[in-house]
Biopython code that builds the backbone (N, CA, C, O; Angstrom):
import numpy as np
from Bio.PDB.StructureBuilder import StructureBuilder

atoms = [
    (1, "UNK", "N", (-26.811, -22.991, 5.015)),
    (1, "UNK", "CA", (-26.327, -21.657, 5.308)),
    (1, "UNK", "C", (-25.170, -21.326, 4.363)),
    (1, "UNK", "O", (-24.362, -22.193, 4.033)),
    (2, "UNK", "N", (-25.093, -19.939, 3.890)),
    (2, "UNK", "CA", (-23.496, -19.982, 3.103)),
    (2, "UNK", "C", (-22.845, -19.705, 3.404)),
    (2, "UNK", "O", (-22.806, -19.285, 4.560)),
    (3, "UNK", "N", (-22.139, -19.714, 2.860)),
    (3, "UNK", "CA", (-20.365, -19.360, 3.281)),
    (3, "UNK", "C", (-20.054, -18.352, 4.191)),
    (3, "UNK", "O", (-21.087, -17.700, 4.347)),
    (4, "UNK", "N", (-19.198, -17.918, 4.835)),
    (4, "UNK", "CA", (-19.075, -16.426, 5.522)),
    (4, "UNK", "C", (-18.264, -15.792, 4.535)),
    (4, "UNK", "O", (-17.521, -16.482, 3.837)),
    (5, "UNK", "N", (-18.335, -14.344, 4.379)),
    (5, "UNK", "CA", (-17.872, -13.637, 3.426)),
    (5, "UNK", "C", (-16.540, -12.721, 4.404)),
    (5, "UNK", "O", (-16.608, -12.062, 5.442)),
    (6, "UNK", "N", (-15.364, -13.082, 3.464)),
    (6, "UNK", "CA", (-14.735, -11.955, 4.046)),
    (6, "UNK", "C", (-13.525, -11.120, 3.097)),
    (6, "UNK", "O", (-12.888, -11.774, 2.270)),
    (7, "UNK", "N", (-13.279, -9.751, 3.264)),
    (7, "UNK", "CA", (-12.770, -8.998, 2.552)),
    (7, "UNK", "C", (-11.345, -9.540, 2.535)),
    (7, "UNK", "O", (-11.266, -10.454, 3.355)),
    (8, "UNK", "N", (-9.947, -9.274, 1.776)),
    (8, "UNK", "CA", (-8.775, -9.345, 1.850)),
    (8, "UNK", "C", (-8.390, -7.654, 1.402)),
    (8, "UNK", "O", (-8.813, -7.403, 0.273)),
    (9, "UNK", "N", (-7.813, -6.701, 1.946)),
    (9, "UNK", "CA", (-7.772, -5.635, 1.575)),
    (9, "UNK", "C", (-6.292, -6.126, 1.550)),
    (9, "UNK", "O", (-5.800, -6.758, 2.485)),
    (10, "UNK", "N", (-5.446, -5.706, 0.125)),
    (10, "UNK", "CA", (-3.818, -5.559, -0.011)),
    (10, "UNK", "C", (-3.674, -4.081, -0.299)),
    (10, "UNK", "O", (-4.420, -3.402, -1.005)),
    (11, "UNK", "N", (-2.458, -3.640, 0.442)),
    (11, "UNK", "CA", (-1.205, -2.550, 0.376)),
    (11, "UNK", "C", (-0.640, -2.249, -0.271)),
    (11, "UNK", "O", (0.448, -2.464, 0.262)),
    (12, "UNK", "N", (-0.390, -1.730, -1.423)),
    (12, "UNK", "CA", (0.845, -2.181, -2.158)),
    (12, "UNK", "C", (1.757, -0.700, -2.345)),
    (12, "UNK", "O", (1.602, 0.515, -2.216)),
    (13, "UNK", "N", (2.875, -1.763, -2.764)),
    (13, "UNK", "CA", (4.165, -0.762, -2.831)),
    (13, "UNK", "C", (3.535, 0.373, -3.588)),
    (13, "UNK", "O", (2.436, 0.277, -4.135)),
    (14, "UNK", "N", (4.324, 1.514, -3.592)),
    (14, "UNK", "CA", (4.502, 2.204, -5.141)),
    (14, "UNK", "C", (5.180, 1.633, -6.089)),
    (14, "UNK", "O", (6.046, 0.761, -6.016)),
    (15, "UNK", "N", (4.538, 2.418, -7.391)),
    (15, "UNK", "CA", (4.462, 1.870, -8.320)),
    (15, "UNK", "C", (4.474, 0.269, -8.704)),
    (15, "UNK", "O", (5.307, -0.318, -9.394)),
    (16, "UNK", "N", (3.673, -0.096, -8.259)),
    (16, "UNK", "CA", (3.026, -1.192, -8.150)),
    (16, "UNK", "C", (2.597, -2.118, -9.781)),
    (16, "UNK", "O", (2.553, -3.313, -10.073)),
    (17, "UNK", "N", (2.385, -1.064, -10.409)),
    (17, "UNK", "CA", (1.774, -1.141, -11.874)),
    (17, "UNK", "C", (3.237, -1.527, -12.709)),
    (17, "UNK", "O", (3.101, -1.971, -13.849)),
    (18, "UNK", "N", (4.267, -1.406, -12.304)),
    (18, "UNK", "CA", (5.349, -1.339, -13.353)),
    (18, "UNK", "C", (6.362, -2.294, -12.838)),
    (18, "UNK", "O", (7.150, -2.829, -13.617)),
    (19, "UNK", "N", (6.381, -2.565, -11.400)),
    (19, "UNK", "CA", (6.282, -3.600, -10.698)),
    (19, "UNK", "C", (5.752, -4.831, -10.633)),
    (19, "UNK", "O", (6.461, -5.764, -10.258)),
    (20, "UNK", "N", (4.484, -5.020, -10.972)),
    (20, "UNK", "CA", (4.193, -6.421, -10.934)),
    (20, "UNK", "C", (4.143, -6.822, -12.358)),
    (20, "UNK", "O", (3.259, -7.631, -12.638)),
    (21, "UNK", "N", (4.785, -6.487, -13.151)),
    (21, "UNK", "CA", (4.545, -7.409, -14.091)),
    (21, "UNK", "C", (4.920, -8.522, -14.773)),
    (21, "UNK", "O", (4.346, -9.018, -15.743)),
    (22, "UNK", "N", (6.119, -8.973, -14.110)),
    (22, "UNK", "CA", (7.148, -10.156, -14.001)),
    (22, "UNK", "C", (5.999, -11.597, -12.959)),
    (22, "UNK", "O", (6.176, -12.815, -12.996)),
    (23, "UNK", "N", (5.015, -10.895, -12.232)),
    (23, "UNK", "CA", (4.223, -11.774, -10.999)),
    (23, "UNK", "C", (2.703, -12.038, -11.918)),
    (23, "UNK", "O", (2.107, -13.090, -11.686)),
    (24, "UNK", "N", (2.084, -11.014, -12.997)),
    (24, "UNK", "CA", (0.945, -10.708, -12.957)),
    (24, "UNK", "C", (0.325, -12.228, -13.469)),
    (24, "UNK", "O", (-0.670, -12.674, -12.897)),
    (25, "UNK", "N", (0.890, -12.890, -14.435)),
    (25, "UNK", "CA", (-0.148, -13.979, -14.484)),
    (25, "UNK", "C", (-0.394, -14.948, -13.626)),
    (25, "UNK", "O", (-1.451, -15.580, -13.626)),
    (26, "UNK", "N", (0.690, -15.170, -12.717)),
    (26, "UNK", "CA", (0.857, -16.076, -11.803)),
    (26, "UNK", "C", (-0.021, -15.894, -11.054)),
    (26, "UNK", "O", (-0.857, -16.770, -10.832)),
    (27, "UNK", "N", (-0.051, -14.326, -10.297)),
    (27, "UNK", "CA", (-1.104, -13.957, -9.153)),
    (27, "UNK", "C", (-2.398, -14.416, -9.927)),
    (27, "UNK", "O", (-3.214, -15.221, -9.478)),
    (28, "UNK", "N", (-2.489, -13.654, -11.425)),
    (28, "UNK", "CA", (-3.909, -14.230, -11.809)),
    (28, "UNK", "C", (-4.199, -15.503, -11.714)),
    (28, "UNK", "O", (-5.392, -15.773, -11.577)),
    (29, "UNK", "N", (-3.758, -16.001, -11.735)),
    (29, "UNK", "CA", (-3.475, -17.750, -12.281)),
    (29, "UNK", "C", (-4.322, -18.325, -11.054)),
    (29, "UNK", "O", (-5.178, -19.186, -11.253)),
    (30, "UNK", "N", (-4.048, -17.805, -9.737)),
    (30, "UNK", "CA", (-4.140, -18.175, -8.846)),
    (30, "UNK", "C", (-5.285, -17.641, -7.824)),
    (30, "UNK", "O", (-5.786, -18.214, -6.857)),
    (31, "UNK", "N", (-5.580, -16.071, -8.481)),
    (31, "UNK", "CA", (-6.920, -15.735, -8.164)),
    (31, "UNK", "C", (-8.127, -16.492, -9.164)),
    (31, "UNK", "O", (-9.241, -16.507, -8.641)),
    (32, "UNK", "N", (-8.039, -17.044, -10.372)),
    (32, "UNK", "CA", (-8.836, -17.686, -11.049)),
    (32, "UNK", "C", (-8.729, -19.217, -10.398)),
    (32, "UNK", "O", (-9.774, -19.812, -10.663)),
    (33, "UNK", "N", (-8.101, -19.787, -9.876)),
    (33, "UNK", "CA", (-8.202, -21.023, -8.925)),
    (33, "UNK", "C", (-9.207, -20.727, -8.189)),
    (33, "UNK", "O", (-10.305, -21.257, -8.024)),
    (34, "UNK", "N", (-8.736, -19.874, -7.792)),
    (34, "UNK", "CA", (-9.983, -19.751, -6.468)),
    (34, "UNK", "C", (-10.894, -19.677, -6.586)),
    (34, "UNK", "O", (-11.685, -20.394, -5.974)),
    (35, "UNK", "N", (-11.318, -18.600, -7.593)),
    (35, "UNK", "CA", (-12.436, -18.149, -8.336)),
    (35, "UNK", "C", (-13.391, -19.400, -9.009)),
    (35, "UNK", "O", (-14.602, -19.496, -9.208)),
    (36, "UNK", "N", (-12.354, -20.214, -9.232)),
    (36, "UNK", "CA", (-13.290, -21.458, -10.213)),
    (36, "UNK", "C", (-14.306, -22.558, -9.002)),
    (36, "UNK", "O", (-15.409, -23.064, -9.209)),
    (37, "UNK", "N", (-13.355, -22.654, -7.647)),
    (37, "UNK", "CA", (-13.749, -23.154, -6.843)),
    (37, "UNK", "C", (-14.841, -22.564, -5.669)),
    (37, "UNK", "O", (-15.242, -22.978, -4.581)),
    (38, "UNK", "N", (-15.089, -21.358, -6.515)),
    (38, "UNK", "CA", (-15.960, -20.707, -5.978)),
    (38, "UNK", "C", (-16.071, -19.995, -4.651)),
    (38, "UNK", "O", (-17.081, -19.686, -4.019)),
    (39, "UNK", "N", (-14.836, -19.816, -4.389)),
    (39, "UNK", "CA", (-14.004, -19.207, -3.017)),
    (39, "UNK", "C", (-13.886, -17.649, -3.308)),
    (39, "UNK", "O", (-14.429, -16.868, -2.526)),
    (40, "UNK", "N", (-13.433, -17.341, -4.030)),
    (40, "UNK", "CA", (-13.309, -15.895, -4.875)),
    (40, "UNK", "C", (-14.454, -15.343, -5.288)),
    (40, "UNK", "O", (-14.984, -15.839, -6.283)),
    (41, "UNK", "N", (-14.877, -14.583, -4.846)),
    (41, "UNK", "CA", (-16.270, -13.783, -5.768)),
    (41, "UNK", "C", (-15.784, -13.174, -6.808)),
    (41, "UNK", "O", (-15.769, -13.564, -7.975)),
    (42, "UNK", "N", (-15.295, -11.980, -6.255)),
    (42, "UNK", "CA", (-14.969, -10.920, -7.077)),
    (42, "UNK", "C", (-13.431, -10.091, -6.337)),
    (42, "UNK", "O", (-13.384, -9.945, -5.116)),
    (43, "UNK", "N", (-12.229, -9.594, -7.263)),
    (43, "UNK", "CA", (-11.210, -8.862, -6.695)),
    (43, "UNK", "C", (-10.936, -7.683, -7.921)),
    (43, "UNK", "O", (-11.386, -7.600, -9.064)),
    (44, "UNK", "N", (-10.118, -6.933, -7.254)),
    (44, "UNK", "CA", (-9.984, -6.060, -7.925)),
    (44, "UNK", "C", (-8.870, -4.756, -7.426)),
    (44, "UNK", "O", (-9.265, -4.306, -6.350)),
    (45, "UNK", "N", (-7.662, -4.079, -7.896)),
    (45, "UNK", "CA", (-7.586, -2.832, -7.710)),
    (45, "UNK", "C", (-8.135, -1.653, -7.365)),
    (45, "UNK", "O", (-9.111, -1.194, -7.959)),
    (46, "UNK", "N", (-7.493, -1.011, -6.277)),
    (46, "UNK", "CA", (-8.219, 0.362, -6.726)),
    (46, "UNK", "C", (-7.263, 1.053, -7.603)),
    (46, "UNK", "O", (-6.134, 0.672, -7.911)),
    (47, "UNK", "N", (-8.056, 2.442, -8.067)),
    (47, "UNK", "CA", (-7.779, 2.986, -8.890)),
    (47, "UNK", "C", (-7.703, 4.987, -8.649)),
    (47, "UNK", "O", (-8.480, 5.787, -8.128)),
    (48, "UNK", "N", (-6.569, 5.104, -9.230)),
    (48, "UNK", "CA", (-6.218, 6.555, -9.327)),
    (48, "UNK", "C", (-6.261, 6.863, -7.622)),
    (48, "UNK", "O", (-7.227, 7.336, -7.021)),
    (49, "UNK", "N", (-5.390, 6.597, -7.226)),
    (49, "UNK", "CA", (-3.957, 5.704, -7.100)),
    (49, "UNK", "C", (-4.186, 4.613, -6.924)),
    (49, "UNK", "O", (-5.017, 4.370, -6.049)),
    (50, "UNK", "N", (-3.555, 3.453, -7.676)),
    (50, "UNK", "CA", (-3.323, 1.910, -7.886)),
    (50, "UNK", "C", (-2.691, 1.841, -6.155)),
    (50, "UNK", "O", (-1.465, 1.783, -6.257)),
    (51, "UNK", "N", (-3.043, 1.830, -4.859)),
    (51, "UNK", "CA", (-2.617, 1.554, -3.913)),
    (51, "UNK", "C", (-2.622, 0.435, -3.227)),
    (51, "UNK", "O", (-1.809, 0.129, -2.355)),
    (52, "UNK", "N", (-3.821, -0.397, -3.723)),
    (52, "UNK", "CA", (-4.447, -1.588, -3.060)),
    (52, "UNK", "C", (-5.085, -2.604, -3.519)),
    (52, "UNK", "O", (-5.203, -2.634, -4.744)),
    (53, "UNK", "N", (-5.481, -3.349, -2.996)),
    (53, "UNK", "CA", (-6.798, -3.982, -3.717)),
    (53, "UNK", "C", (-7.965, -4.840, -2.710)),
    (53, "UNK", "O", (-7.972, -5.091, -1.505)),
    (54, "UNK", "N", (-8.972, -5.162, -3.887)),
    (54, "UNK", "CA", (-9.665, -5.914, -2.223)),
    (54, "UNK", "C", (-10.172, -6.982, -3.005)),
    (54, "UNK", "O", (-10.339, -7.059, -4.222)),
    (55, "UNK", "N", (-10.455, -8.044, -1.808)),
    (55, "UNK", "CA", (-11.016, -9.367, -2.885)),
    (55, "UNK", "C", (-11.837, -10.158, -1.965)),
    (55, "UNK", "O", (-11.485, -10.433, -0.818)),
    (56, "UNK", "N", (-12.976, -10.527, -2.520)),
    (56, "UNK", "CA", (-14.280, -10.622, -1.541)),
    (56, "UNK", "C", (-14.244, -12.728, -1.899)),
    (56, "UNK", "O", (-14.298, -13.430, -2.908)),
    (57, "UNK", "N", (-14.131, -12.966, -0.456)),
    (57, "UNK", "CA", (-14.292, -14.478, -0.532)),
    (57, "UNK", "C", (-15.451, -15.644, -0.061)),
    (57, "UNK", "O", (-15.731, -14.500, 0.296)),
    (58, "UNK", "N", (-15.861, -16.100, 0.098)),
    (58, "UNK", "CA", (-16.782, -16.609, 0.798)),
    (58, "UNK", "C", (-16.276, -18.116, 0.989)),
    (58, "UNK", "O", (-16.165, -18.918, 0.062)),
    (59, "UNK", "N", (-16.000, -18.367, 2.265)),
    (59, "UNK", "CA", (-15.523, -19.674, 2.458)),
    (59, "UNK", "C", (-16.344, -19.806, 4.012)),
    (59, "UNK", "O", (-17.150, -19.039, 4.538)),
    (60, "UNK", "N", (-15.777, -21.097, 4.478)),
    (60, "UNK", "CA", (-16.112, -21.416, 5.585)),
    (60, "UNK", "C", (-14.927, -21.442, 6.689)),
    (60, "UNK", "O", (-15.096, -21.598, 7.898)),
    (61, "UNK", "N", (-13.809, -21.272, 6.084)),
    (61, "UNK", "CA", (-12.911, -20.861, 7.092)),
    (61, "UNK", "C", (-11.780, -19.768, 6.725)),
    (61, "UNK", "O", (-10.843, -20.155, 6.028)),
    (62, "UNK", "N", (-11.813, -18.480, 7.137)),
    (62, "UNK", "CA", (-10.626, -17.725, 7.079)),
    (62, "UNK", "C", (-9.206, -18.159, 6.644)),
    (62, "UNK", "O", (-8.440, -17.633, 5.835)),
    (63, "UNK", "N", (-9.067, -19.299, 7.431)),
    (63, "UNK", "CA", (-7.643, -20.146, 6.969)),
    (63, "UNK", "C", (-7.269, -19.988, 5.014)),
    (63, "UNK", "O", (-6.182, -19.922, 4.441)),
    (64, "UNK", "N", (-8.579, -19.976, 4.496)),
    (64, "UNK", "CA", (-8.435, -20.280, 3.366)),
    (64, "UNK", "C", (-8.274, -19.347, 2.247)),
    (64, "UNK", "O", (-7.964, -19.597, 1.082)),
    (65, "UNK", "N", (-8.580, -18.068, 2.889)),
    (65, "UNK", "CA", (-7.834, -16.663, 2.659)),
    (65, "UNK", "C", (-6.764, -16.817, 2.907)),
    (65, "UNK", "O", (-6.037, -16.637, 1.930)),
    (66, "UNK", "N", (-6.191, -17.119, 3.925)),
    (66, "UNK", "CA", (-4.532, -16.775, 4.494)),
    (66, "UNK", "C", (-3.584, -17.480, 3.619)),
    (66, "UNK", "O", (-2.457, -17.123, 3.275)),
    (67, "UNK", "N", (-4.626, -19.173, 3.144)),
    (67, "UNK", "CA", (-3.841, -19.519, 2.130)),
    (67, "UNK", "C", (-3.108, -18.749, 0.414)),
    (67, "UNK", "O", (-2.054, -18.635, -0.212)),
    (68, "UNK", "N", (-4.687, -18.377, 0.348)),
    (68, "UNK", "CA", (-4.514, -17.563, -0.783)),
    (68, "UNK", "C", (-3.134, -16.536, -0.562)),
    (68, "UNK", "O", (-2.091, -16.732, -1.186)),
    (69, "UNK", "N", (-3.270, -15.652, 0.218)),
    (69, "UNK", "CA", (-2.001, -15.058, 0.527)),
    (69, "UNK", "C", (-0.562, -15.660, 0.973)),
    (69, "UNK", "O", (0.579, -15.231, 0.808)),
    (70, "UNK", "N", (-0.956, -16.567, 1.464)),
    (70, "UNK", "CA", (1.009, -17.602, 1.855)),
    (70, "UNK", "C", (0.938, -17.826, -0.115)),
    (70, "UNK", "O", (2.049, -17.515, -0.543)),
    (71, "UNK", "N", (0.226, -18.144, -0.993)),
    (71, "UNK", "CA", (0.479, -18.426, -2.401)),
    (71, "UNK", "C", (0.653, -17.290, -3.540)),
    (71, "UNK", "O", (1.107, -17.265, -4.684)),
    (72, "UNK", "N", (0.087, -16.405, -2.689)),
    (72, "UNK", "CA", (0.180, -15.068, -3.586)),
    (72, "UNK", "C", (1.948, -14.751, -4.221)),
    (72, "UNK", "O", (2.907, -14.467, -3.503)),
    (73, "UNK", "N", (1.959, -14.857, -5.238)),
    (73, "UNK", "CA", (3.323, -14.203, -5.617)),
    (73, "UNK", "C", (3.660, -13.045, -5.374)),
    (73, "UNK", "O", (4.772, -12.891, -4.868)),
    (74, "UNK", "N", (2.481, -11.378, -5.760)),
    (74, "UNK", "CA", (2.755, -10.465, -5.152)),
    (74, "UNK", "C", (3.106, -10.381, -3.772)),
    (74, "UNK", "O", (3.802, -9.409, -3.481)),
    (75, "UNK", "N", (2.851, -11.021, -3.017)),
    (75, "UNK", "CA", (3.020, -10.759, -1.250)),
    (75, "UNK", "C", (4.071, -11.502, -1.291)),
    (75, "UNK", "O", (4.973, -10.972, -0.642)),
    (76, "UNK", "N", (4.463, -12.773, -1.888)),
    (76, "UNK", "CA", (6.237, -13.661, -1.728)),
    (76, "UNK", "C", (6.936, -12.630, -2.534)),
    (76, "UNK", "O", (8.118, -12.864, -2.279)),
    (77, "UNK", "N", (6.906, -11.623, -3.361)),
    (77, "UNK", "CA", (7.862, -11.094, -3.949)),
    (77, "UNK", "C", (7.833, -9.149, -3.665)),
    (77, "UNK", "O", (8.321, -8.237, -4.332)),
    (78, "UNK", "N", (6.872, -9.150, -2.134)),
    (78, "UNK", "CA", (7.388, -8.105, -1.687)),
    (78, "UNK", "C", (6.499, -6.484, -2.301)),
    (78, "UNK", "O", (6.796, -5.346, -1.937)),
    (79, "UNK", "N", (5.444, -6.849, -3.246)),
    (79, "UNK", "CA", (4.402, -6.005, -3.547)),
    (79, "UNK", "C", (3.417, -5.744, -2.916)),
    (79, "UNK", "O", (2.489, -5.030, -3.297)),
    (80, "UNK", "N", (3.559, -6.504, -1.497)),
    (80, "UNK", "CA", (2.364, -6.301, -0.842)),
    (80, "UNK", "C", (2.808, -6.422, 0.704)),
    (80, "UNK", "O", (2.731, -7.412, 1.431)),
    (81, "UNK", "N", (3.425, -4.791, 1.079)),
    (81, "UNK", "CA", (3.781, -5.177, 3.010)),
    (81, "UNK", "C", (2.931, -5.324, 3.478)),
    (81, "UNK", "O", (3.119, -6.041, 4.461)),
    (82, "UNK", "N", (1.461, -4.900, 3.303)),
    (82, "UNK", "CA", (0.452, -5.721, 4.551)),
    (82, "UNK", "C", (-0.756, -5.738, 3.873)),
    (82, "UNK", "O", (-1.057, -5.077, 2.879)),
    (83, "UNK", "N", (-1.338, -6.434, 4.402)),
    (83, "UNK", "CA", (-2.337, -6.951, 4.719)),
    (83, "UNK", "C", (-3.900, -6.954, 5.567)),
    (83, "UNK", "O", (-3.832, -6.332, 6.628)),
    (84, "UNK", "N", (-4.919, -7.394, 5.344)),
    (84, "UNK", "CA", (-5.735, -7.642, 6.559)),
    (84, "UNK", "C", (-6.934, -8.051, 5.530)),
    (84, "UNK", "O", (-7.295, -7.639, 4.428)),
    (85, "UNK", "N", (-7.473, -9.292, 6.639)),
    (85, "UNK", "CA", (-8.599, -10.061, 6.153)),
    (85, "UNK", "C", (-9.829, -9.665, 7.414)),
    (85, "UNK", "O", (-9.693, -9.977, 8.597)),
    (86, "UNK", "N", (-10.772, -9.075, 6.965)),
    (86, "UNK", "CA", (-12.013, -8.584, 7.478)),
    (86, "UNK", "C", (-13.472, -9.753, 7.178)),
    (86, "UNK", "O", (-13.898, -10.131, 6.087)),
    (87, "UNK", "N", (-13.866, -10.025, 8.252)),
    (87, "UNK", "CA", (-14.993, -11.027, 8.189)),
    (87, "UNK", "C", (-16.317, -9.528, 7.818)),
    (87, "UNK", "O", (-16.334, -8.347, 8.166)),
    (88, "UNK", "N", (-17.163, -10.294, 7.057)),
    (88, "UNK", "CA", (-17.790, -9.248, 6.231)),
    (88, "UNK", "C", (-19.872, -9.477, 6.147)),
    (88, "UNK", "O", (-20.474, -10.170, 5.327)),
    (89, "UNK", "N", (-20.308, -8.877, 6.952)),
    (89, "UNK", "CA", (-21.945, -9.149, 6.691)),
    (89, "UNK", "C", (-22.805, -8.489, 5.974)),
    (89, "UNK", "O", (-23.545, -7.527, 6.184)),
    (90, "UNK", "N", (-22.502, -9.419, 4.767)),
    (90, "UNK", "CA", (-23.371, -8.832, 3.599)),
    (90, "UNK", "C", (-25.290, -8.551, 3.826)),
    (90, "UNK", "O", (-26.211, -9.341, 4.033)),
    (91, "UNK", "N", (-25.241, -7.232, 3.678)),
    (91, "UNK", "CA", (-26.975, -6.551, 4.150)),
    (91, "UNK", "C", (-27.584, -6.548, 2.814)),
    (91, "UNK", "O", (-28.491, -7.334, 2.543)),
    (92, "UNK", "N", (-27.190, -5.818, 2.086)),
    (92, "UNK", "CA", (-27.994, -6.244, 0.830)),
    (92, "UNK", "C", (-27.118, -6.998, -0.499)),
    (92, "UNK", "O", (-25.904, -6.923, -0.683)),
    (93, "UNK", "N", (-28.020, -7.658, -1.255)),
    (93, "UNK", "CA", (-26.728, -8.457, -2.584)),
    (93, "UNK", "C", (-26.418, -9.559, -1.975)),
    (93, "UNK", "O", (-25.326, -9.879, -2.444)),
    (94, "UNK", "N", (-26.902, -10.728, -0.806)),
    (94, "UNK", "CA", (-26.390, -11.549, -0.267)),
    (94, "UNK", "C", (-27.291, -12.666, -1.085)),
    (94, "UNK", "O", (-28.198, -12.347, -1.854)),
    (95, "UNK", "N", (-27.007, -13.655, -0.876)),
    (95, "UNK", "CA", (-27.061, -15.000, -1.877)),
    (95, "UNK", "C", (-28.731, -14.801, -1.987)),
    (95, "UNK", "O", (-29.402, -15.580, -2.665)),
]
sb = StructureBuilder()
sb.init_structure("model")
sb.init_model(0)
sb.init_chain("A")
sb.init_seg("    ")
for serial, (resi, resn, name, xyz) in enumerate(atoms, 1):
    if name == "N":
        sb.init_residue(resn, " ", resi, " ")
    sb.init_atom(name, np.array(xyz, "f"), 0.0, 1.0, " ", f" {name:<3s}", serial, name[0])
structure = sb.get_structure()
């Protein structure tokens, strides 16, 4: 069976874009960890307005999202007041 899929939707401050850029490789650094271990599908910004972002995981335990976020530099340095991780049932595009 695979993984369960679930969303991470982030908040972010304004101006966010001019803001993170003292954090940005680090956060990357650390979404490509994940990504390599195959935890990370796919993340990304939105756009026009840069408000958020979402990042699609597939693990077997939620915990391992939350980690991602206790490691996130944007969220330790205050670019990101909230949060929420959504368990997610992929209907079509699933493995």
């Amino acid at each position: 069976m695979p993984a369960t899929r679930y969303v991470l939707f982030y908040d972010y401050v304004e101006n966010v874009v001019e803001k993170r850029a003292p954090f940005r490789a680090d956060h990357l650094a650390l979404a490509n960890e994940h990504r390599e271990r195959g935890e990370l599908l796919m993340a990304g910004a939105f756009a026009d307005p840069v408000d958020g972002a979402a990042f699609v995981f597939a693990v077997d335990d939620p915990a391992r999202v939350e980690a991602f976020v206790a490691a996130d530099p944007y969220v330790a340095n205050g670019l990101v007041p909230s949060w929420r991780i959504r368990e997610w049932t992929v209907v079509i595009g699933a493995d």
